[in-house]
Backbone as a ProteinNet text record, in pm:
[ID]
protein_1_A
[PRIMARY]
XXXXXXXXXXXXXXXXXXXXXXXXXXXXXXXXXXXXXXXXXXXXXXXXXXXXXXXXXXXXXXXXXXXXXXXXXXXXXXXXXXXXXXXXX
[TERTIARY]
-1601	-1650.7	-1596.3	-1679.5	-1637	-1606.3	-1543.4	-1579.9	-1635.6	-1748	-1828.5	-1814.9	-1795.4	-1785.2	-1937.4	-1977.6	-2094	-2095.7	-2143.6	-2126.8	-2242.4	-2174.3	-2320.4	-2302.8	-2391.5	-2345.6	-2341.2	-2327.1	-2280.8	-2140	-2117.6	-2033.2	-1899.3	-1951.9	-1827.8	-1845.9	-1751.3	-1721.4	-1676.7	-1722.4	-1701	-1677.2	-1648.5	-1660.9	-1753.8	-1803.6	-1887	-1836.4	-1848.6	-1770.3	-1905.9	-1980.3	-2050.4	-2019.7	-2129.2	-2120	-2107.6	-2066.6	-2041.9	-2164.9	-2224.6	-2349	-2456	-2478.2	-2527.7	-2565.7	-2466.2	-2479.1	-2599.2	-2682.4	-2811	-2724.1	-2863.2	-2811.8	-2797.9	-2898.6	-2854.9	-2806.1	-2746.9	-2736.7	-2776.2	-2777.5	-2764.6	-2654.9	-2570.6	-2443	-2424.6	-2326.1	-2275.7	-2283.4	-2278.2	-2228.4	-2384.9	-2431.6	-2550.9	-2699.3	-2671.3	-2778.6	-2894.8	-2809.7	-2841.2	-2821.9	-2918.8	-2918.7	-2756.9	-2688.4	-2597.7	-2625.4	-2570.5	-2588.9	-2448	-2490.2	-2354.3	-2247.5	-2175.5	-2060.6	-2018.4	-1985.9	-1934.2	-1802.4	-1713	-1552.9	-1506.8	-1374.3	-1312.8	-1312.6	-1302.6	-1292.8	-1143.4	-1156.4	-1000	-954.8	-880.1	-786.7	-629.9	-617.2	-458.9	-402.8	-421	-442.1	-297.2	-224.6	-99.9	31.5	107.7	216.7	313.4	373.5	442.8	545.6	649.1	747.5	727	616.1	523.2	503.1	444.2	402.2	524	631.8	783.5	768.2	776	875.1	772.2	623.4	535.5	615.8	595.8	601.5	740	876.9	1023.8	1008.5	915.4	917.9	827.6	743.9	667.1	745.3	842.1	964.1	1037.3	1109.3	1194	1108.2	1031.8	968	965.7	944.5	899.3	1054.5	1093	1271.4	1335.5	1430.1	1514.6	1653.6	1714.4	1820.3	1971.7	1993.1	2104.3	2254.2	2364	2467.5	2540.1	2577	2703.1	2888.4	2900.9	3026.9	2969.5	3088.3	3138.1	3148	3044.4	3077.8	3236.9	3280.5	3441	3455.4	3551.1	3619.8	3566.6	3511.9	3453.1	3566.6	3550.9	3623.9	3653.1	3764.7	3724.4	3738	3667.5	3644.3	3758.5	3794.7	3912.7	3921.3	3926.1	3996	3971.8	3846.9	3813.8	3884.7	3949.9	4031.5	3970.8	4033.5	3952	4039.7	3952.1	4035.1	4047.1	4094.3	4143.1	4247.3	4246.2	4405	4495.2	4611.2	4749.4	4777.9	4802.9	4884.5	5027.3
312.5	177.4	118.8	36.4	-60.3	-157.2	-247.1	-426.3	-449.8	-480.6	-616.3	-754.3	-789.3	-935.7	-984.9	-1130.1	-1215.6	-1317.5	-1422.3	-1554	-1618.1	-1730.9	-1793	-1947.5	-1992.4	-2148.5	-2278	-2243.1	-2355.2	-2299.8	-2219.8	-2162.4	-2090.6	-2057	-1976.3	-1816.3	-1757.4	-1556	-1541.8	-1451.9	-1375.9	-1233.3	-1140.3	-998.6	-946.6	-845	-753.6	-612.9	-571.6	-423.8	-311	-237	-192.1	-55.2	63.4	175.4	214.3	267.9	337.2	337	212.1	250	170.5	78.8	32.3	-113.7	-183.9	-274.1	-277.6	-457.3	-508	-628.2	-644.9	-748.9	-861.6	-903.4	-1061.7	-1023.4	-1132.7	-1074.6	-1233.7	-1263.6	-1394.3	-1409.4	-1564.1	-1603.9	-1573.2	-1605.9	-1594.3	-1723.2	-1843.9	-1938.3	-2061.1	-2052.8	-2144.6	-2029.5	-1922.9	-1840	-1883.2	-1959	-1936.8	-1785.7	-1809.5	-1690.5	-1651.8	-1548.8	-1510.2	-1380	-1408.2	-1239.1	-1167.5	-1075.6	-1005.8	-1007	-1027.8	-1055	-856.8	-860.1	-705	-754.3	-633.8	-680.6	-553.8	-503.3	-423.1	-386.3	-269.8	-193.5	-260.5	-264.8	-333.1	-205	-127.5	16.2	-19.1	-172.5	-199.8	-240.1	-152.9	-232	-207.2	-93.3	-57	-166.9	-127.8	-255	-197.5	-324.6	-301.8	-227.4	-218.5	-154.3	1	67.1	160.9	211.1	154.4	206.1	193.5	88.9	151.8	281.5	283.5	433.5	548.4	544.8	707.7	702.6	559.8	595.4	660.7	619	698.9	830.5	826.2	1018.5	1062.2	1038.4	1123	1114.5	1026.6	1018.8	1113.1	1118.8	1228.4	1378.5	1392.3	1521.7	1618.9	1485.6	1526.2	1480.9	1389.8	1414.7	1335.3	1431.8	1372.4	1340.5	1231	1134.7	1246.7	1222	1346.7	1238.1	1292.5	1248.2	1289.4	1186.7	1145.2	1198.9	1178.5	1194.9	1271.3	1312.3	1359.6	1244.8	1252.5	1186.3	1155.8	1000.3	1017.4	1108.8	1061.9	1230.8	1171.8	1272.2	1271	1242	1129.8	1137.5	1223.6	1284.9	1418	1369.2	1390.4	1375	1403.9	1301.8	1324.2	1443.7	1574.8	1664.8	1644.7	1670.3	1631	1717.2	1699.6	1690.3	1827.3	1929.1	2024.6	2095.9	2017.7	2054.7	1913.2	1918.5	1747.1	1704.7	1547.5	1520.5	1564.9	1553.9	1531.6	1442.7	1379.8	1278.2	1268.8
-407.2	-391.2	-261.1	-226.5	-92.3	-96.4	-37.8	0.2	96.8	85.9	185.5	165.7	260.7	306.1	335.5	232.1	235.9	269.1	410.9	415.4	353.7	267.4	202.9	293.1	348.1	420.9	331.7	218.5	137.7	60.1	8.3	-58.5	53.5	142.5	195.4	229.6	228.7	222.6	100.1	19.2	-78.6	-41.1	-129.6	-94.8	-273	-201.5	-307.9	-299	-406.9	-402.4	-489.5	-373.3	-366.7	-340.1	-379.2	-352.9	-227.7	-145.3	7.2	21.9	142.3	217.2	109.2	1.1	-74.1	-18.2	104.5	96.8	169.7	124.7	219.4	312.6	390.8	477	415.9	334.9	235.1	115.6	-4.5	-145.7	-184.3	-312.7	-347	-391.9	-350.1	-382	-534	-552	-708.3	-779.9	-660.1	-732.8	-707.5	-585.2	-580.7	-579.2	-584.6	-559.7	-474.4	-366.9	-227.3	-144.6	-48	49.4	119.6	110.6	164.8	250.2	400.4	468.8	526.8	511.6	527.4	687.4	652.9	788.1	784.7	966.4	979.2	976.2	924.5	936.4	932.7	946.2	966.4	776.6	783.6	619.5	582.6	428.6	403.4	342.3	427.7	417.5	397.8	381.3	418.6	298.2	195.7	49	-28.2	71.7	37.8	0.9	-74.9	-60.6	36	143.7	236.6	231.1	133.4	92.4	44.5	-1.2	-29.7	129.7	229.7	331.2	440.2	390.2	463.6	455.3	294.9	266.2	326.7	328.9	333.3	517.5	611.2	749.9	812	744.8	750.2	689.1	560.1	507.2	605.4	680.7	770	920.7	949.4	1068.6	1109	910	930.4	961.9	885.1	896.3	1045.5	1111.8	1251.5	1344	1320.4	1388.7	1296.3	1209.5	1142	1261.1	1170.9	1236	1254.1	1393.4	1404.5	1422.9	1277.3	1253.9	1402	1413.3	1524.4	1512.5	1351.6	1302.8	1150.9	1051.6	959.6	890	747.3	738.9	662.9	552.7	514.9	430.2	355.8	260.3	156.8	95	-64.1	-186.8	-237.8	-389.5	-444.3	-482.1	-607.1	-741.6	-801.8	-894.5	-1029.4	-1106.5	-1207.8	-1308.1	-1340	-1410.7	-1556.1	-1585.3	-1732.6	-1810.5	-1938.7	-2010.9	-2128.4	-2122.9	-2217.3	-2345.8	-2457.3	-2594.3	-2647	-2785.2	-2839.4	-2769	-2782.3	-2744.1	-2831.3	-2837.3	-2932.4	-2951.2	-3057.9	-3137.1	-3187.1
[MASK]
+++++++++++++++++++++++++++++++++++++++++++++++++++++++++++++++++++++++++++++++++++++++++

């Protein structure tokens, strides 16, 4: 499915969501079923959420030059010596 964009001159732009290549040049409004004709506009491809299209453009960054460490990094925690068997009482 698509969105097209319709100006009706009483009502405004709407969008219609039509089959790929379905749309006409007029439609009738929705709301005065007055004559509406279709406005050209750029396809709405940007439908992603911003934080979503952070993350795909840094995973496709690294792919192609990941970030080269400068230093080591600090010393790792070790981890506490878990305890094997019951306690004593």
């Amino acid at each position: 499915m698509a969105t097209y964009v319709y100006r009706c001159s009483r009502d405004g732009d709407f969008e219609v969501r039509l089959p790929l290549g379905a749309a006409t040049e007029s439609i009738s409004c929705g709301h005065c079923a007055g004559d509406a004709t279709r406005v050209w506009s750029a396809p709405h491809l940007s439908r992603t959420p911003r934080p979503l299209a952070a993350a795909i453009e840094q995973a496709g960054r690294s792919a192609e030059a990941p970030r080269v460490v400068a230093q080591l990094p600090g010393a790792r925690r070790v981890p506490a010596p878990v305890p094997r068997g019951l306690p004593r009482l």
